[in-house]
N, C-alpha and C positions, 0 to 999 in steps of 0.2 A: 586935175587931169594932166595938166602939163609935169607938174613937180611929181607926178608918177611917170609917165614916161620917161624924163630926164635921171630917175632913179632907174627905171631899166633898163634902159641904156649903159649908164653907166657903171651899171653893176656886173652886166653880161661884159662889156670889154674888161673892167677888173679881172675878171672871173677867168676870160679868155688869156689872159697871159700866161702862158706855160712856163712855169722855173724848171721843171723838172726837164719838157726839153729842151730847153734853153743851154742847161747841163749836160746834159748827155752829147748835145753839138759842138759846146764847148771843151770839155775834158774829156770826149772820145769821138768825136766826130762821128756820129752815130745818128741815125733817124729814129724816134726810138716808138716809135709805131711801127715800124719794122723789126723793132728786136726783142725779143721774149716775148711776153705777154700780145703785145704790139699796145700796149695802153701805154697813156703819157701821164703817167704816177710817182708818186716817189716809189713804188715797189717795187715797180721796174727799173727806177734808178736804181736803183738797192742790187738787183739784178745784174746790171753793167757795172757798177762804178763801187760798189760795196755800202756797208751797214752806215759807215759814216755819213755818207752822201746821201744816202735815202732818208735818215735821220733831219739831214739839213734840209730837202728840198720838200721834204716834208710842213717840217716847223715853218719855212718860208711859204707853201701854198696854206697851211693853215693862219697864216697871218694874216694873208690878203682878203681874207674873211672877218677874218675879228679885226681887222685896222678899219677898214672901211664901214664895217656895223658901228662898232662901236663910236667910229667920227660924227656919223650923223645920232645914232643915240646921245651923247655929248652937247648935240646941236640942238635939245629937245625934240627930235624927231618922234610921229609917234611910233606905236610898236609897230603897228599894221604898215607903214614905210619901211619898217627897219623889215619885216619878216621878208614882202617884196624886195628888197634890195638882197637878201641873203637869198632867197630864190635865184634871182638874174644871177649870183656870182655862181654857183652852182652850176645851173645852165651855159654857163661860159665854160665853166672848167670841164663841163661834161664835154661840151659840144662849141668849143673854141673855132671861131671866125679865123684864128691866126694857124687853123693847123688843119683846114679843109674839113672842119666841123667836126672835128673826132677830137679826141683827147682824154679824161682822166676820167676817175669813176667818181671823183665828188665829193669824197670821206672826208678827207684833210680840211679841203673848203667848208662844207658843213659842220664839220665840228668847230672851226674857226667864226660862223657867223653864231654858234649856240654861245662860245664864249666871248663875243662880241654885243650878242643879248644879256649879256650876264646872269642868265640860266646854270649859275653851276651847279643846282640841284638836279639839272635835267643831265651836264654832260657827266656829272659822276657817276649816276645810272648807269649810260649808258656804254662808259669807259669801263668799268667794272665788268659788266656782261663780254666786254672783247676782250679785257684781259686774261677772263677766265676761256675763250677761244686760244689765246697766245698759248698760253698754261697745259691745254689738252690740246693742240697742236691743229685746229682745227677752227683757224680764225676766220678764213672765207664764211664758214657759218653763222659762228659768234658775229661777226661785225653784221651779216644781216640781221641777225636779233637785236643790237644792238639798235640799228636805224629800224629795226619795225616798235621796238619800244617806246622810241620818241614822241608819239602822242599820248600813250599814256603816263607816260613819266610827266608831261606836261597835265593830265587833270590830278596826276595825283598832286603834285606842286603847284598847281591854280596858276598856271602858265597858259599859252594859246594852242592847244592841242591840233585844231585845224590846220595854222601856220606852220606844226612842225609836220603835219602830214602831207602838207604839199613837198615839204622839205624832202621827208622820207620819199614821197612817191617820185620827184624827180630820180633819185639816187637806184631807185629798183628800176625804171625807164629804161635808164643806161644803162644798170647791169645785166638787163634782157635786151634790149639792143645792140650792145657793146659798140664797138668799130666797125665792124660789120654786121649788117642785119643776120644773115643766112649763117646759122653755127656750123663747125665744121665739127659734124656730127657722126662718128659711124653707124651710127644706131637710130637714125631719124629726126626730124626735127622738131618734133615734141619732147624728144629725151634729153636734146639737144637745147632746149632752150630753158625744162626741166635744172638743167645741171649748171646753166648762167644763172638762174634766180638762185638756186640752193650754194652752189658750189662758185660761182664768179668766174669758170671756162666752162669749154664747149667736151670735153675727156674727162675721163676719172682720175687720170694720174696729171699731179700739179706740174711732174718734171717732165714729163712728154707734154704737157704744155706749154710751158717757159721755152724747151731747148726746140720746140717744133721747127721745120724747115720754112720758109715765106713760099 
């Protein structure tokens, strides 16, 4: 009991470190819950600061996922620890203590504790389905299939399918919650919360999302 709390603990402040706005204060002095998206992402870095920099703070929040899994799988920890600790660091990145409980959607992180688990059968899957998002231009979608396939990619590979569906279910939480509860919907708030599960904003058009006014 205790060396489970002391994992989720320590997994949610992990998790809670924001690189991405950490960057964006630093190389633009910028809030970045205020700009574009208002999410604390590399996409939004990506957004502000260009492809390079989302690239990097990217690979940097996917690490603090797989460095810290992987430490304690290293440590024999068992999985059912390791799945808990890649949960809390998710929870952090979603809903970051350092950033008045708001922050990132969680991708980057999650895909860092799968490769953390050493699950590459499960994150090949699941890369593949958002590449082909990248590809047909219509990745907000793809990366939801992507994370709704994670438990089945786990029984088809004899992995812990429950483990990554808590994984997935946090990650949909946040992209229906987002940063603010209430979507800013013109069309209602059914349609409006409709278009955060499918589509990842509260509008149809990506670009009158990003360039919205606060």
């Amino acid at each position: 009991m205790i060396l489970a709390c002391v994992i989720l603990v320590i997994g949610y402040l992990v998790g809670s470190v924001s690189f991405s706005s950490m960057a964006a204060m630093r190389f633009a002095r910028t809030n970045l819950l205020k700009f574009g998206s208002k999410n604390a992402g590399a996409s939004n870095v990506g957004q502000l600061l260009g492809m390079r920099a989302m690239v990097i703070v990217g690979c940097v929040d996917l690490s603090k996922g797989a460095i810290a899994v992987w430490g304690l799988r290293y440590l024999g920890v068992s999985t059912n620890y390791l799945v808990m600790l890649g949960c809390a660091i998710v929870v952090g990145h979603c809903w970051s203590c350092f950033l008045g409980f708001k922050g990132g959607r969680g991708i980057a992180s999650l895909t860092g504790v799968i490769l953390g688990l050493g699950w590459l059968d499960v994150f090949c899957v699941s890369i593949l389905i958002a590449i082909v998002g990248v590809v047909v231009g219509n990745r907000p979608v793809f990366v939801a299939l992507a994370v709704l396939a994670l438990p089945f990619a786990a029984l088809i590979f004899d992995k812990d399918p429950l483990g990554l569906a808590s994984l997935a279910m946090i990650v949909f939480v946040k992209r229906i919650i987002a940063n603010t509860l209430i979507p800013e919907s013109p069309d209602g708030l059914l349609r409006g919360y409709l278009r955060r599960l499918v589509f990842d904003r509260d509008i149809t058009s990506n670009v009158g999302w990003v360039h919205r006014s606060d």
